[in-house]
N, C-alpha and C positions, 0 to 999 in steps of 0.2 A: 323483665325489663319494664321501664318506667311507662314506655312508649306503647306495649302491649298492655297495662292498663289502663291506658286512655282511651284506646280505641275498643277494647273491651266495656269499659265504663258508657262510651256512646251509643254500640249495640251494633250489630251485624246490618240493620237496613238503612243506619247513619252512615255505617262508614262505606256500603254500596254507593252512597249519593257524594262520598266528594271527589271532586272533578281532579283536582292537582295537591300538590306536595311538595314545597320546597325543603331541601335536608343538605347537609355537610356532608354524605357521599359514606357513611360510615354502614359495614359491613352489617350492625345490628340494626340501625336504622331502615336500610333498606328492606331487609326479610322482614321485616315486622310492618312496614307499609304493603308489600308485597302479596304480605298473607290476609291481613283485614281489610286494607282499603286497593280491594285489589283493580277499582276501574279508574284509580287516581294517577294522574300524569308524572312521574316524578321527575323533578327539577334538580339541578346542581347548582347551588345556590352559588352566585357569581363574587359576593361578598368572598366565601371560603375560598372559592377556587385564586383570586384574587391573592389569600394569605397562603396557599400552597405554594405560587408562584414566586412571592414576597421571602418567604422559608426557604427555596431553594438557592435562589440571588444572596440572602444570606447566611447561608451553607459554604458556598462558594466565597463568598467576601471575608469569611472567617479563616476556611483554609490558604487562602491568598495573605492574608494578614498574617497569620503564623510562620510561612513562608517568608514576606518580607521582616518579619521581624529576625530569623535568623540569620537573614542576608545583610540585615542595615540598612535596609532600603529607605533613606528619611523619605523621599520624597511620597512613594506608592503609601508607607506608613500613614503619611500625615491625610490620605484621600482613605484610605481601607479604618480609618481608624476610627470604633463605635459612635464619637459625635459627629460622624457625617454620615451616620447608617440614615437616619430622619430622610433624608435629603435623595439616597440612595433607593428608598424603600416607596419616596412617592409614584403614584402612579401618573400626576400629571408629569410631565416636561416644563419645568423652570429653568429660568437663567442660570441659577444656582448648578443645579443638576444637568442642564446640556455642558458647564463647565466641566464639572468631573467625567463626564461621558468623554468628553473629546479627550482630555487625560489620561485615562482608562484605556482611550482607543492607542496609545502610543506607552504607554506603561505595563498595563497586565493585560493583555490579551484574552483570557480565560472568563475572570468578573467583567471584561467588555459585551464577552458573548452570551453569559448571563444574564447582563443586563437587555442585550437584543432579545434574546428569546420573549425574557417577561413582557417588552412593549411589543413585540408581534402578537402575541396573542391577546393581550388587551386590545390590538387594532380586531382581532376576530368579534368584538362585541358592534361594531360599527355599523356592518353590511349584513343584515340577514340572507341576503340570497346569496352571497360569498363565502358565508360562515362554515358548510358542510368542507369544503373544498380548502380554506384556509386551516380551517383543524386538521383537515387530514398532511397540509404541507408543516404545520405546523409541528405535529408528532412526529414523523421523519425526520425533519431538523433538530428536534430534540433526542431523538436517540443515537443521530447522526454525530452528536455534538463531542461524546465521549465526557462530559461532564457528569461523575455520577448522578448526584442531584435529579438533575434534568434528565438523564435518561431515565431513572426513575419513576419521573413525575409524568415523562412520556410516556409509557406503558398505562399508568394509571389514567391518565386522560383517555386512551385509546380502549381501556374496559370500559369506562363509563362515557365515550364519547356521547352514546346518546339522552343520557340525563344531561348532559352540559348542550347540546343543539336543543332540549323540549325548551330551553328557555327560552327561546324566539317564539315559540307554540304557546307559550305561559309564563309572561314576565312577570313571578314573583317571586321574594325572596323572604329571606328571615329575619329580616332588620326587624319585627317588631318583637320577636321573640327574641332578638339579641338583647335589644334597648331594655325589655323588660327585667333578662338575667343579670344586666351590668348594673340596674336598680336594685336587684335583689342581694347582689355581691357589695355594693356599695352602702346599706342599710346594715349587712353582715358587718364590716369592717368598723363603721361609723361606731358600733354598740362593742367592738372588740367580740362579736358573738353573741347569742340570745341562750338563758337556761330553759324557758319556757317557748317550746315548740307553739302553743296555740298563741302564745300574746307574736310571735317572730310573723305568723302569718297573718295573723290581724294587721298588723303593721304593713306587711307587704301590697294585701289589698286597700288601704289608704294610699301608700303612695304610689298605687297602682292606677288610682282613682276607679277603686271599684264599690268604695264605699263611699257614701258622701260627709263628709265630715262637719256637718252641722246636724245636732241631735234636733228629731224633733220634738216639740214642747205640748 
């Protein structure tokens, strides 16, 4: 694993010295921070947890669409239907979006309670001293719900409940190592792909700005 050569590459008394770990909760991820950097904090990075949530709201908005599509339903259609997912999938509360909530509340009942689920638990980022006690009302309502999805995603919160509370303990996350991959995926595309491995990563440390790009003379 890629991640067991980095921390290999750093060395047994670098990776004793770091303090925390922000990760997407993945099963290889963990054991391999586990094993080498074993006095590091591990986090659930709130970003990820955020798009799990985001997945299952439309998990449920899909099979509800399917549904109303075989019933006719024009009206729940024209609210479940892909160009209002944007709208559906925000985390703030817009006018837009409190519109089809109230909709939702009298239409489909099922994507209404999906969509309560996901803003309960983004209210658990708000209060740290609330947060243990919220998660824990929160995963009972979730498996409570009977909504595959979310029972699902209940359970999985409820294993890793305490990597998701150390982020009160250690507010950080992987937005730099996201920003970096979405520049490196984006340089990939731009070129339709690179044949040369060493010029692909030259490239990437420019626009990484880890090279300066004025030669000197």
């Amino acid at each position: 694993m890629n991640l067991d050569k980095f921390f290999l590459s750093l060395g047994k008394e670098n990776c004793e010295q770091i303090a925390a770990v922000a990760c997407d909760g993945a099963r290889g991820y963990l054991s391999s921070i586990k094993q080498y950097a074993k006095n590091a904090l591990i986090v659930l990075d709130h970003f990820h947890v955020k798009k799990y949530l985001n997945d299952a709201v439309d998990t449920v908005r899909k099979e509800e669409l399917k549904r109303a599509q075989q019933e006719n339903h024009g009206e729940l259609l024209a609210i479940l239907h892909c160009n209002k997912r944007f709208i559906l999938m925000q985390n703030k509360v817009t006018n837009k979006k409190q519109d089809l909530l109230e909709k939702l509340a009298s239409l489909n009942e099922r994507v209404y309670q999906a969509m309560l689920l996901k803003e309960q638990f983004i209210s658990i980022y708000t209060d740290p001293k609330t947060a243990m006690r919220s998660l824990k009302e929160w995963i009972i309502a979730a498996i409570k719900s009977n909504i595959p999805a979310f029972v699902e995603l209940g359970y999985k919160f409820f294993r890793k409940r305490n990597y998701l509370l150390n982020y009160f303990l250690c507010k950080i996350t992987t937005a730099i190592s996201e920003g970096i991959n979405n520049k490196i995926k984006r340089l990939s595309q731009m070129a339709y792909g690179y044949r040369n491995v060493h010029y692909f990563l030259l490239k990437i440390h420019h626009h990484c700005g880890l090279l300066n790009p004025r030669l000197s003379t």
